[in-house]
N, C-alpha and C positions, 0 to 999 in steps of 0.2 A: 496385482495391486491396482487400487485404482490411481489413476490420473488426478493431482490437485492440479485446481485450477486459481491462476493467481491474477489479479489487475494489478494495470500501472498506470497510477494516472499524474502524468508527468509533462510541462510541454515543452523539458529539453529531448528533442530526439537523440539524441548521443547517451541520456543517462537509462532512456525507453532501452534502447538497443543493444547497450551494455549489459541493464540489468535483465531484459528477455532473455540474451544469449547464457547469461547465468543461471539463467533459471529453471531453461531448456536442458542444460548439462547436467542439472542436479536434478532433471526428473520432473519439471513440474509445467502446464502447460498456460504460460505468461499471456494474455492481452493486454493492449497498451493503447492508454487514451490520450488525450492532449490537453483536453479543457475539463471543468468539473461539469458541467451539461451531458459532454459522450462517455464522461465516468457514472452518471447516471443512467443513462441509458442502457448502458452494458451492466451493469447490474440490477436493471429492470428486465432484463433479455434473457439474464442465467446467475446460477449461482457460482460464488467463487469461494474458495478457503481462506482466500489474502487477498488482503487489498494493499498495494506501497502506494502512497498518497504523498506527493509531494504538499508539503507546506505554501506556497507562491504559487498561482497557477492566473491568467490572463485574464481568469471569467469570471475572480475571485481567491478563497484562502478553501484549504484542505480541509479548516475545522467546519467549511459548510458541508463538507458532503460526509460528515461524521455521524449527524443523524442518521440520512439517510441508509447507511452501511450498516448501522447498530439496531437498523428495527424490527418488527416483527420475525418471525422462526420462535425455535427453539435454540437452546444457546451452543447447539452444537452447529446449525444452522447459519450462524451470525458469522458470517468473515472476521479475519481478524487483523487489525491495520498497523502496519509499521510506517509511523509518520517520517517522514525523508525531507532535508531542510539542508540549507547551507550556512541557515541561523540556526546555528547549535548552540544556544546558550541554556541556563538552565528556566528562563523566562520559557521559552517555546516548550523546551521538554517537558514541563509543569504540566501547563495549557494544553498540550496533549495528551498527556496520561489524564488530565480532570476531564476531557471534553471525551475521553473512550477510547484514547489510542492503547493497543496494546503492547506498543514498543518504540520508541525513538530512534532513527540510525540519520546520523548527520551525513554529510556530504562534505566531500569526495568519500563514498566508501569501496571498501576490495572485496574480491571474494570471501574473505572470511569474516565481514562485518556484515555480511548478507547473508550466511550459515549461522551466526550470531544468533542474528535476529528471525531467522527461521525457527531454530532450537528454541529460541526465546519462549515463543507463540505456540510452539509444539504443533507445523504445518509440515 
């Protein structure tokens, strides 16, 4: 089978290392960025199946690097984003399913809100 490949571009490290460690258990081979620049980068460097894009990031918001994640390929080619927010309301989750997320998972989430949203996306 192959190896999906997943990003995380998040710049709490506790939620990085949390959700890598989860991701690693269930098979999948997580990268973890910190700012939306080295989330760019690493998806200028390789392709990924997932992207978790936190909402709040230092450099900026999550819906800038939405473009970027959704362009050119073929649509099996196009990663596909679980926006990750500890504003969970239904304002953010709107604004990210319009701007191309393809799933919202709020914060704090568990194991199984992270299965969720894997099944969701179908990665």
């Amino acid at each position: 089978m192959n190896t999906k490949h997943v990003l995380i571009v998040d710049d709490e490290a506790d939620i990085c290392l949390l959700l890598s460690g989860l991701l690693r258990r269930l098979g999948y081979q997580p990268t973890c960025a910190h700012f939306l620049e080295d989330g760019r980068q690493c998806l200028s460097r390789q392709h990924f199946d997932a992207v978790f894009l936190d909402l709040n990031l230092p450099d900026g918001l999550g819906f800038d690097l939405l473009p970027t994640i959704k362009q050119g390929g073929t649509s099996l080619e196009i990663p596909k984003v679980v926006m990750i927010s500890a504003f969970d309301g239904a304002t953010e989750r709107k604004r990210a399913t319009d701007q191309g997320a393809d799933y919202f998972m709020g914060k704090p989430f568990t194991r199984k809100t992270v299965e969720q949203a894997l099944e969701s996306i179908q990665v």
